[in-house]
C-alpha positions in Angstrom: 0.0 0.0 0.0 1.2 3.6 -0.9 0.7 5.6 1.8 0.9 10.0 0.7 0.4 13.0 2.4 -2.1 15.7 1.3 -3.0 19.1 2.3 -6.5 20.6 1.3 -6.7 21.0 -2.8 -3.8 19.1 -3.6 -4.2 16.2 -5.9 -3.3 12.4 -6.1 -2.9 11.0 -10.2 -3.9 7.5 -10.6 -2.8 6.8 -14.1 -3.5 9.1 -16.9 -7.2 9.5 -16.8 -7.9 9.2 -12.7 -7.3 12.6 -10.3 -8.1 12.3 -6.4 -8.4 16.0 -4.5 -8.4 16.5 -1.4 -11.0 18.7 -0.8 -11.5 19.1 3.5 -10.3 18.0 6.7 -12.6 18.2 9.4 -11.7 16.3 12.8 -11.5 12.5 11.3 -13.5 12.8 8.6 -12.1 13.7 5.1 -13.7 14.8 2.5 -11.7 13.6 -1.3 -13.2 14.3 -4.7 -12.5 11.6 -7.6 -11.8 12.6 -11.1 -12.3 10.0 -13.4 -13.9 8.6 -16.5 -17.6 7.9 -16.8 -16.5 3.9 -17.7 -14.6 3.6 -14.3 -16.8 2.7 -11.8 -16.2 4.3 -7.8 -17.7 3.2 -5.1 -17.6 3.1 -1.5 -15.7 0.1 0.5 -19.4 -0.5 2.2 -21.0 -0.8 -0.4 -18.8 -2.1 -3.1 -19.2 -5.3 -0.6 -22.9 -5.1 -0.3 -23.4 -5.3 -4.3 -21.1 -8.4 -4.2 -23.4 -9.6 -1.1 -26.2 -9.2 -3.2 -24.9 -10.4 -6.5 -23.7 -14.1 -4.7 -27.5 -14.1 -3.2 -28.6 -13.5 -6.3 -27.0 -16.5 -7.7 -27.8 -18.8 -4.4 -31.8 -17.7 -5.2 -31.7 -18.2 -8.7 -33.8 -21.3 -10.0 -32.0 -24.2 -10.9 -32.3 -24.2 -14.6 -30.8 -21.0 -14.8 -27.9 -21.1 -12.2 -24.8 -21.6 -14.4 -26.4 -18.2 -16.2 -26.7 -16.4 -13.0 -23.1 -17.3 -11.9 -21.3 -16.6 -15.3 -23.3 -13.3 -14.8 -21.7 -12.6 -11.7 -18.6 -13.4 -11.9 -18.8 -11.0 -15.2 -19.9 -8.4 -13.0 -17.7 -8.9 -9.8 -14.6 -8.8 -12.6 -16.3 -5.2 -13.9 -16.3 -4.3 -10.4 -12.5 -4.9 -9.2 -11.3 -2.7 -12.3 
């Protein structure tokens, strides 16, 4: 893990197309902006791991006949995910 030090509006490059600012400090909380293309997908730790949750459920729930279809489906979208 990279570990960088910031101070309020400077920016972190990820890449060519990808720009994190930091945009406030306030007590423990901080507050980052993310610049990046419209076919890169952000999301929060929480709930990056809840669509997973609900994508393997998905596939547990699924009827039989269609189960192999459901998986290959989420596997396709768990790979999207971790891009």
């Amino acid at each position: 893990m990279l570990i960088l030090s910031r101070k309020i509006d400077e920016k972190i490059k990820i890449g060519d197309n990808i720009t994190i600012t930091l945009i406030d400090v306030h007590g423990d909380q901080v507050k980052i902006g993310v610049e990046a293309p419209k076919n890169v997908k952000v999301f929060r730790q929480e709930v990056f791991d809840a669509i997973q949750s609900e994508n393997k459920a998905a596939v547990v729930d699924a009827p039989e006949s269609g189960n192999e279809k459901a998986i290959s489906a989420v596997s396709a979208l768990s790979k999207l995910l971790k891009k």
